[in-house]
DOBATOR-222216 format. One record per residue (C-alpha): residue in one letter; z, x, y. Coordinates in Angstrom, 3 decimals, padded with zeros to 6 digits. Layout:
 aa        w        u        v
  a        Z        X        Y
...
END
This chain:
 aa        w        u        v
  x -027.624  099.965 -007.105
  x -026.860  096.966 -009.644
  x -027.538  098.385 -012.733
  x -024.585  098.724 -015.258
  x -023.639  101.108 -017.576
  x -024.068  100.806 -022.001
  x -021.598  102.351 -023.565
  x -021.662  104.991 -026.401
  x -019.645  105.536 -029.211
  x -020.167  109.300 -029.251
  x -018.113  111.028 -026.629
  x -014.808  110.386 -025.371
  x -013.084  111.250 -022.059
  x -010.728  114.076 -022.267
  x -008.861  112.746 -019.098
  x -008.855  108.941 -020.520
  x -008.569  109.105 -024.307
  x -008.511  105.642 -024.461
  x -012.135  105.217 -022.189
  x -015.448  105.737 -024.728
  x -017.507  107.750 -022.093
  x -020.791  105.637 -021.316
  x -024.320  106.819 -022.318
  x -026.214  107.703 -018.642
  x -029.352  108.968 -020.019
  x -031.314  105.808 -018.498
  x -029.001  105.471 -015.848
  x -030.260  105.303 -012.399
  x -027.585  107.462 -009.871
  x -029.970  107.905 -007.181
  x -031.923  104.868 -005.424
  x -033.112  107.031 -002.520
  x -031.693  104.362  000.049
  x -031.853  105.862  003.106
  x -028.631  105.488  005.687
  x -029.109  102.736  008.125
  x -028.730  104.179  011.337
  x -028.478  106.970  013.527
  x -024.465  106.591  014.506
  x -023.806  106.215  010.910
  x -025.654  109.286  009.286
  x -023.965  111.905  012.135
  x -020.647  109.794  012.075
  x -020.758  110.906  007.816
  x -021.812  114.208  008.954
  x -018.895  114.854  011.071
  x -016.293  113.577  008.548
  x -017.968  115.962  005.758
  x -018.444  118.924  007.993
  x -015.573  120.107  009.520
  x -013.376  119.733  005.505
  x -015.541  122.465  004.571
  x -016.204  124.367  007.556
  x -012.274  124.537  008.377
  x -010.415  127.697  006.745
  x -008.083  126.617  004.026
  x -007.179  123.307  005.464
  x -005.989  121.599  002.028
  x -003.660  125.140  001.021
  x -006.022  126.088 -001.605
  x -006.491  122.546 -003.554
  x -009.962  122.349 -004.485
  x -011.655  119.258 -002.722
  x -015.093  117.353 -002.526
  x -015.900  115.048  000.833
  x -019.099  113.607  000.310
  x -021.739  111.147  002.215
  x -023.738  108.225  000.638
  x -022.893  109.208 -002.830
  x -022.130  107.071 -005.705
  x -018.924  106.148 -006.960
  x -019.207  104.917 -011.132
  x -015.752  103.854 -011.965
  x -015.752  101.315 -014.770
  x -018.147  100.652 -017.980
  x -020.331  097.963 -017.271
  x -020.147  097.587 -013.995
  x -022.249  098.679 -011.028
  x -021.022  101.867 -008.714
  x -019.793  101.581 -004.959
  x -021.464  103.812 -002.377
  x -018.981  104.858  000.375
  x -020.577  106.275  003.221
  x -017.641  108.901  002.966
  x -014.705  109.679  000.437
  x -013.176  112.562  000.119
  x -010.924  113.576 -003.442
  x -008.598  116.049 -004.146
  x -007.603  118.131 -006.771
  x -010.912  117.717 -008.245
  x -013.683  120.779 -009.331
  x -016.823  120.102 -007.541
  x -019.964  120.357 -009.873
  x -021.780  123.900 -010.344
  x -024.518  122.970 -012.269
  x -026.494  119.862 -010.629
  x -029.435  120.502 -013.255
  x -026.905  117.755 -015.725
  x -026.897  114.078 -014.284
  x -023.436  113.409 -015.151
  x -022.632  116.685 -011.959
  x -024.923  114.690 -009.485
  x -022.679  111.593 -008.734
  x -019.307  110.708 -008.824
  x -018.322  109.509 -012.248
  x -014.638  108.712 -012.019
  x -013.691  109.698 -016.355
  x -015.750  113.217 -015.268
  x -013.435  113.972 -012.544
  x -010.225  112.391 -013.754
  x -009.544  110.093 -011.241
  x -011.317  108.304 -008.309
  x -011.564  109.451 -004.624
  x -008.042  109.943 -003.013
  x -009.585  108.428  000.522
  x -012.754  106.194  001.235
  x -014.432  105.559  004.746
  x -016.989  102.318  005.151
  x -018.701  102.189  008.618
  x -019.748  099.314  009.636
  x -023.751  098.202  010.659
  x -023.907  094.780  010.185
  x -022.289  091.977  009.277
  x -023.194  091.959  005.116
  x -021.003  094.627  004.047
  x -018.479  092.866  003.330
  x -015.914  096.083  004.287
  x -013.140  093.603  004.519
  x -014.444  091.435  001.492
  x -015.077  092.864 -001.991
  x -015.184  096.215 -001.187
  x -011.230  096.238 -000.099
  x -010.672  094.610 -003.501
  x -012.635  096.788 -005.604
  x -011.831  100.270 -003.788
  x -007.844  098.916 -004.244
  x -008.933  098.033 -007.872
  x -010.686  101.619 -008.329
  x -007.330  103.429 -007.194
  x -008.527  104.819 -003.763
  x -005.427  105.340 -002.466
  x -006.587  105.126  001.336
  x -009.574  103.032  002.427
  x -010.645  102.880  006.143
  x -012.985  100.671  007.537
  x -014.854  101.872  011.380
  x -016.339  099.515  013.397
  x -017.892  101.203  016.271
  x -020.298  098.157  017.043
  x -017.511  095.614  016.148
  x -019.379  093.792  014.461
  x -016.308  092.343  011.999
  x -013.809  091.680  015.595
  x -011.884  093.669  018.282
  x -010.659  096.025  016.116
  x -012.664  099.088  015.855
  x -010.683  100.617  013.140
  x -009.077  099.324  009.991
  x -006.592  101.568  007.793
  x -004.867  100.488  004.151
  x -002.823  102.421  001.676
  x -002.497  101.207 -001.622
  x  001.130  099.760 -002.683
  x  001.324  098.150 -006.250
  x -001.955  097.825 -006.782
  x -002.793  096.113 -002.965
  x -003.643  097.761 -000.145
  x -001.094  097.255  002.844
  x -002.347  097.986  006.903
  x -001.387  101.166  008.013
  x  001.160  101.249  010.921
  x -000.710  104.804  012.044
  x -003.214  106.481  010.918
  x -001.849  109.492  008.838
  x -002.333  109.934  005.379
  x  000.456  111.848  004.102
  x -000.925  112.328  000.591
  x -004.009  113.402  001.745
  x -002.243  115.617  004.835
  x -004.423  114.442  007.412
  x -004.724  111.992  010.239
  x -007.369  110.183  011.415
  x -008.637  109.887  015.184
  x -010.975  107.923  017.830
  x -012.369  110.848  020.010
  x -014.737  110.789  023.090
  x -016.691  113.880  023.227
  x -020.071  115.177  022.693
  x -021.222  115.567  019.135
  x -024.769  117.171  018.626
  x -024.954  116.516  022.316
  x -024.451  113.017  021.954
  x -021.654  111.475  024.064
  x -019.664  108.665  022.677
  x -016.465  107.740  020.393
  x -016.016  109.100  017.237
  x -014.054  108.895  013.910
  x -012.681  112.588  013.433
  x -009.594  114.199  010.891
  x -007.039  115.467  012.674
  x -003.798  116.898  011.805
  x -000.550  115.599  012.474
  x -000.189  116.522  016.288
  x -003.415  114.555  016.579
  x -005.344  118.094  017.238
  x -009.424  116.959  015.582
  x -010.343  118.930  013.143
  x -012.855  121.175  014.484
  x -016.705  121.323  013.373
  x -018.046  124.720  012.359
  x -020.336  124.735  015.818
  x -016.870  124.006  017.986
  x -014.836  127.007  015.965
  x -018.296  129.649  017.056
  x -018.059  128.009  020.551
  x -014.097  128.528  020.742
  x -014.710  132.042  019.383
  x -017.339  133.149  022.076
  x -015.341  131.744  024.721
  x -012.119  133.608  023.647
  x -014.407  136.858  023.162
  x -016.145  135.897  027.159
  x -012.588  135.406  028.340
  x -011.401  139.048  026.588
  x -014.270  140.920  028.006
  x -013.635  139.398  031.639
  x -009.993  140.333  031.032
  x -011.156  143.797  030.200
  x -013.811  143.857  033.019
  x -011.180  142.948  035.996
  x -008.952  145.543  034.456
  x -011.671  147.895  034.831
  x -012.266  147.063  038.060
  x -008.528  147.253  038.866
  x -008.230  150.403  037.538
  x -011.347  151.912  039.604
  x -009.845  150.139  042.662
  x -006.785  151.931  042.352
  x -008.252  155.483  042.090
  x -010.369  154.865  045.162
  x -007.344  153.854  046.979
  x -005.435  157.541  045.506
  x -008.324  159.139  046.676
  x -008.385  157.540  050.134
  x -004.874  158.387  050.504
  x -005.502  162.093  049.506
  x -008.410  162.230  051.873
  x -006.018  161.197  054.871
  x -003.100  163.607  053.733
  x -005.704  166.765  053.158
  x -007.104  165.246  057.163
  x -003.607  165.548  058.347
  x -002.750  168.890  056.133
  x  000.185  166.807  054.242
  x  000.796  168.345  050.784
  x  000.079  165.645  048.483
  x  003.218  164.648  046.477
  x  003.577  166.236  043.192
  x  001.334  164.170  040.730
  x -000.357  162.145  043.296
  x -003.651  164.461  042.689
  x -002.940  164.593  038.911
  x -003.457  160.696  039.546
  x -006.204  161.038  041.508
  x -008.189  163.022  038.623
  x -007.241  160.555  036.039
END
């Protein structure tokens, strides 16, 4: 996307008084760019996912993560596409029949994304370039950069908070604004093994996927009915035993202690 935005003189934003809200009637928001790879369309999946899937994880503040989406932040001047940000505090559209509901106009939402993600594909992103300036110049107040090919160094993983107006490097990666941590995992992911970039919370605990809370669920309900099962069977191997051991008294006419047949019926 390269096309800018012409102003208008008719509305104004309610959240910037001072910002004349842009005409985006001939606006183009959606390009129909498709991702560029396989690692990076389930790596956006599995930073989207889990924020929604997870019960209550921002305490009832209203959030939108989104993937490949967007981001118009200034008049005149083209929008950035993360490949993730997340913002919260913000109402996410009901109605995506109106254009202005179908992207991310920063004067519509009242402020830009609290936390972008860039993964890296090649070398002409320039994740370390422009975009750091222009995400720090947008407000984001956490921008990450993963680099699972490392394509940009060693590094697989670059964090920055914004100080003053400049991001700084992150000494670890938790975001205390945002009340989440972020995390290299190995694991399986839509049965693909390899290292990924996953939330997690403070402990360092990932932030589970809707498909790894069903799977934790069924094994806790397998584990409860074995648990019930062996008791079962512990319970059945104890009467045989009373039984036995009323057989062999009634063999050797011994009167069964008082209760021990009560026990028996039971």
């Amino acid at each position: 996307m390269t096309q800018s935005l012409s102003t208008s003189t008719d509305a104004v934003s309610p959240e910037y008084p001072d910002l004349v809200v842009p005409d985006i009637s001939d606006l183009v928001i959606e390009d129909d760019t498709p991702v560029d790879n396989l690692i990076s369309e389930k790596q956006q999946r599995l930073l989207t996912e889990p924020l929604y899937s997870a019960q209550d994880l921002f305490k009832g503040r209203s959030f939108l993560a989104s993937a490949n989406v967007g981001v118009f932040y200034a008049l005149r001047r083209p929008p950035l596409v993360p490949d993730v940000f997340l913002s919260l505090n913000v109402e996410p559209p009901q109605d995506f029949k109106e254009k202005k509901n179908r992207t991310y106009f920063v004067w519509e939402f009242g402020k830009p994304p609290d936390v972008v993600i860039e993964i890296v594909s090649n070398k002409e992103g320039n994740e370390l370039g422009y975009k750091l300036t222009n995400y720090a110049q947008m407000g984001v107040t956490y921008y990450i950069v993963y680099d699972p090919l490392q394509q940009l160094g060693q590094k697989l993983l670059y964090a920055f908070g914004l100080r003053e107006g400049q991001y700084l490097e992150l000494e670890r990666l938790w975001l205390p604004q945002v009340g989440l941590g972020l995390t290299l995992w190995q694991g399986a992911f839509e049965e693909v093994q390899g290292e990924w970039l996953r939330w997690c919370d403070e402990t360092g605990a990932v932030i589970t996927t809707g498909a790894e809370r069903a799977e934790q669920e069924h094994q806790r309900a397998e584990q409860e009915h074995q648990r019930a099962e062996q008791e079962h069977q512990r319970a059945e191997a104890a009467e045989r035993r009373v039984a036995e051991l009323l057989q062999q008294m009634q063999t050797m006419n011994i009167q069964p202690i008082a209760g021990l047949d009560e026990a028996s019926e039971r």
